[in-house]
C-alpha positions in Angstrom: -180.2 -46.2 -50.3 -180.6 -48.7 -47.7 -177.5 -50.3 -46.0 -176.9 -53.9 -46.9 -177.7 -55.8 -43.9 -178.9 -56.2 -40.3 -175.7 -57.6 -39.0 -173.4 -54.6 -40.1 -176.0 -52.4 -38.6 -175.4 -54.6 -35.1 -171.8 -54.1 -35.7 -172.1 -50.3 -35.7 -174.6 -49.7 -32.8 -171.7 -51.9 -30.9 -168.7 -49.8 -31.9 -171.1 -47.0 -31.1 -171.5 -47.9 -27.7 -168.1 -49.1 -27.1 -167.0 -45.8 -27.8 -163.6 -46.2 -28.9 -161.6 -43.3 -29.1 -160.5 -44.8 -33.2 -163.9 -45.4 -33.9 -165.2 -42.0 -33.1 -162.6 -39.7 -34.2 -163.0 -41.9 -38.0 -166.6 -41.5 -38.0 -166.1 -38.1 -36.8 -163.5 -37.4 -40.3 -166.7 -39.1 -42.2 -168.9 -36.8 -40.9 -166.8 -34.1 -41.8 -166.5 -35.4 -45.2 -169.9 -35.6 -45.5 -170.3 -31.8 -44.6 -168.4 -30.9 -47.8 -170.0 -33.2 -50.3 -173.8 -32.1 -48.5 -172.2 -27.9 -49.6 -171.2 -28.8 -53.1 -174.5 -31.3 -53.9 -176.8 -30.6 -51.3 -178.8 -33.5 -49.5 -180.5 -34.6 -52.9 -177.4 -34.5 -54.8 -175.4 -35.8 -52.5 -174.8 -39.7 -52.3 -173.2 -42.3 -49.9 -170.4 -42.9 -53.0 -169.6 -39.3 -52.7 -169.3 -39.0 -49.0 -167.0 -42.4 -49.4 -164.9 -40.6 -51.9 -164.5 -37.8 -50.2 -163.8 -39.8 -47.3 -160.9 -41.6 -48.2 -163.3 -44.9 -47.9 -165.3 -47.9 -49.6 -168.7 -47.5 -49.7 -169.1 -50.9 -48.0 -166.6 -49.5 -45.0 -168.7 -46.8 -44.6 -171.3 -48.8 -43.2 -169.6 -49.5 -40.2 -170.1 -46.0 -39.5 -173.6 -45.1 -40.7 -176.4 -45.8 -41.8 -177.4 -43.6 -44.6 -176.8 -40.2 -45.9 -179.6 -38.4 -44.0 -178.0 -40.1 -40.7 -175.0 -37.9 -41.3 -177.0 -34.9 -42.4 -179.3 -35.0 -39.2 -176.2 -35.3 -37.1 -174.2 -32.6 -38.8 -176.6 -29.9 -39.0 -178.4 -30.6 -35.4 -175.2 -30.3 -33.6 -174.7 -26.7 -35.3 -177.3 -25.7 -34.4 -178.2 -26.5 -30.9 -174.8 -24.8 -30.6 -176.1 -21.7 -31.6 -179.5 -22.0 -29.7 -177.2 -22.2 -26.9 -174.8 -19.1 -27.2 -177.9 -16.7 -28.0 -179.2 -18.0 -25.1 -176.7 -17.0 -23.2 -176.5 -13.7 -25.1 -179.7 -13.2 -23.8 -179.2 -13.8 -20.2 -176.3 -11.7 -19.9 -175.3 -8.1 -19.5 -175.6 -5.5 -21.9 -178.5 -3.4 -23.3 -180.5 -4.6 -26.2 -178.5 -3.1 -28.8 -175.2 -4.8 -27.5 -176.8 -8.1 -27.2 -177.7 -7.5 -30.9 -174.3 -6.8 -31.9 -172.7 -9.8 -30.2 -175.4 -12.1 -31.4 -175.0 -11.0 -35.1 -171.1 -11.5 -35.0 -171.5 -14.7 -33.3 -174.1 -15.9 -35.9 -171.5 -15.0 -38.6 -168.9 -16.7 -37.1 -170.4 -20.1 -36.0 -171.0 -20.1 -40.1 -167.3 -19.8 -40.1 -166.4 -22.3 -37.3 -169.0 -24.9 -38.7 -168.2 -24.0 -42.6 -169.8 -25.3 -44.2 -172.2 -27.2 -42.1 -174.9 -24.5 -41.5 -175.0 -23.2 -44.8 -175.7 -26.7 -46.1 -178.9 -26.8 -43.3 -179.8 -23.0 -45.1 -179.8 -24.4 -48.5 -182.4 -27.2 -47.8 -186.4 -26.9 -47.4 -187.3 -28.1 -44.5 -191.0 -27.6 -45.8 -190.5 -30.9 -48.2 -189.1 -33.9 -46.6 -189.8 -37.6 -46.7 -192.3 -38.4 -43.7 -189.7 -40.8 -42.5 -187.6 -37.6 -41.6 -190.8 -35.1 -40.2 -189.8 -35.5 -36.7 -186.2 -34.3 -37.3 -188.0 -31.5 -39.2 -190.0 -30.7 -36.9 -187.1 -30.6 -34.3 -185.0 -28.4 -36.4 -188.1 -25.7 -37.2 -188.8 -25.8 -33.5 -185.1 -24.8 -32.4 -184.7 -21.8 -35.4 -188.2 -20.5 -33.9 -186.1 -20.8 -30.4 -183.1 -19.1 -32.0 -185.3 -16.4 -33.8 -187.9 -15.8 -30.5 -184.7 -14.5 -28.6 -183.6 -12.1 -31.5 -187.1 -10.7 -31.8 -187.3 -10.6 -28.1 -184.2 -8.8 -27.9 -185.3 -5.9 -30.4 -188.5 -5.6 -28.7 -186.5 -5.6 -25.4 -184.4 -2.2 -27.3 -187.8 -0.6 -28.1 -189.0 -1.1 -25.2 -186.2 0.4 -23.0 -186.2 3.2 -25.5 -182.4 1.9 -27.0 -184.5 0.7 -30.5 -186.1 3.0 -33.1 -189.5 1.1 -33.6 -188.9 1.8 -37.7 -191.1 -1.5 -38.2 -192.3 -4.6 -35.7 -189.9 -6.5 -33.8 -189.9 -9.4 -36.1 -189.8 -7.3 -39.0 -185.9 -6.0 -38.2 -185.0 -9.7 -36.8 -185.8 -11.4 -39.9 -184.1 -8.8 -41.3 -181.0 -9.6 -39.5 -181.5 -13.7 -40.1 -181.7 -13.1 -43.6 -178.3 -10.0 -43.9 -176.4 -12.7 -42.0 -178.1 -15.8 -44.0 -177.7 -14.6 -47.1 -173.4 -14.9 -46.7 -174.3 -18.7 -48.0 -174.1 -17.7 -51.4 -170.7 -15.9 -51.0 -168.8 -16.8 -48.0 -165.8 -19.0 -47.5 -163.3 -19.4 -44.8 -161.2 -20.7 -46.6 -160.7 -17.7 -49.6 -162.0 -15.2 -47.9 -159.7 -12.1 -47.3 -161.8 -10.9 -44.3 -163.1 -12.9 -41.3 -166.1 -13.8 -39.9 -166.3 -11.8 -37.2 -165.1 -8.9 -39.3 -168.4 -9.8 -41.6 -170.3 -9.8 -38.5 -169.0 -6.6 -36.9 -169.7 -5.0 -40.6 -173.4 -5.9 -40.8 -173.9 -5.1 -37.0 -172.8 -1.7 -37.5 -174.7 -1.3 -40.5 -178.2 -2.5 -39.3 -177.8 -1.0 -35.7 -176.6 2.4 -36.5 -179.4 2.6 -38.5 -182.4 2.0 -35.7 -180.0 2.7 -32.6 -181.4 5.6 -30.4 -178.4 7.4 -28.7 -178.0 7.8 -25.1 -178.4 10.8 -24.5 -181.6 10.8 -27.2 -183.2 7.7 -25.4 -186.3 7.7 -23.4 -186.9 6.0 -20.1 -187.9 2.2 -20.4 -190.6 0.3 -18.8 -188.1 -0.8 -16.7 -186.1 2.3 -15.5 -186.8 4.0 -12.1 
């Protein structure tokens, strides 16, 4: 649905720019807002009455704020995940062998899907194969920073076969899709809020249980490309 006028679109590009601190942390609870309804309906489902409901607004308020329902979905789910880009980035380019970057990259997965519940699960639910052309350049933007965030996991599995720390049971990207879709697949079960274990504890769970399985121990482990 389109928002009613030009001028209230003015007004909100102002406030925007203004930046005040009121504004912000308001649009910040209608973004949060949106999060849950997004979860329960999905994007289709979901509808600017919903996300005023949920809110605590009008629908007519909530223009001030945004624009439409996929403005809040595009915001919500590219900030997630850019977050995550960045920490296995930095997974990567830190110490530890391959199989210990693995672990700490599988935990933190599962518990970004705790800290940003239930943000990222709404982005796993949705087909980013089907949307309206008007959206294909955030599409394209999102595709292009999961196949940033799943180049470093297959990288780092190749990087354990490699050094000898990795069983090569299958291709790289065979066991790193494997992982994406253990740790993906928590959407259909997981939430923080009645769960009786944690995140992490999830995480720590499924790393031991994938890695113990193609994890080559020390003293079995040949020399790597790398070593001396």
């Amino acid at each position: 649905m389109a928002e009613p006028s030009s001028g209230i679109a003015r007004r909100r590009e102002a406030a925007r720019n203004e930046a005040n601190p009121a504004y912000l942390q308001r649009r910040q609870e209608i973004v949060a807002a949106a999060a849950r309804v997004f979860k329960a309906k999905g994007l289709q489902g979901a509808n600017l009455a919903d996300i005023a409901a949920e809110s605590g607004a009008d629908r007519a308020s909530l223009y001030y704020y945004v624009g439409n329902k996929e403005e809040l979905f595009h915001e919500v789910v590219r900030e997630a995940v850019v977050a995550n880009l960045t920490v296995a980035q930095g997974i990567r380019d830190g110490e530890g062998n391959a199989p210990d970057k693995l672990r700490r990259l599988i935990i933190s997965l599962m518990e970004s899907y705790e800290q940003q519940y239930p943000i990222l699960y709404v982005f796993i639910q949705e087909n980013l194969t089907h949307v309206p052309d008007k959206h294909a350049a955030w599409a394209r933007d999102m595709r292009r920073i999961n196949r940033d965030y799943e180049s470093i996991l297959i990288e780092l599995m190749q990087q354990g076969i490699d050094e000898g720390s990795i069983r090569p049971v299958a291709p790289a990207w065979v066991m790193a899709y494997g992982i994406m879709g253990m740790v993906g697949w928590t959407n259909r079960w997981f939430n923080p809020d009645e769960s009786t274990i944690s995140a992490a504890e999830i995480g720590s769970a499924y790393a031991d249980s994938f890695l113990r399985g193609i994890e080559i121990p020390v003293r079995g482990r040949r020399r790597g490309r790398g070593d001396a």
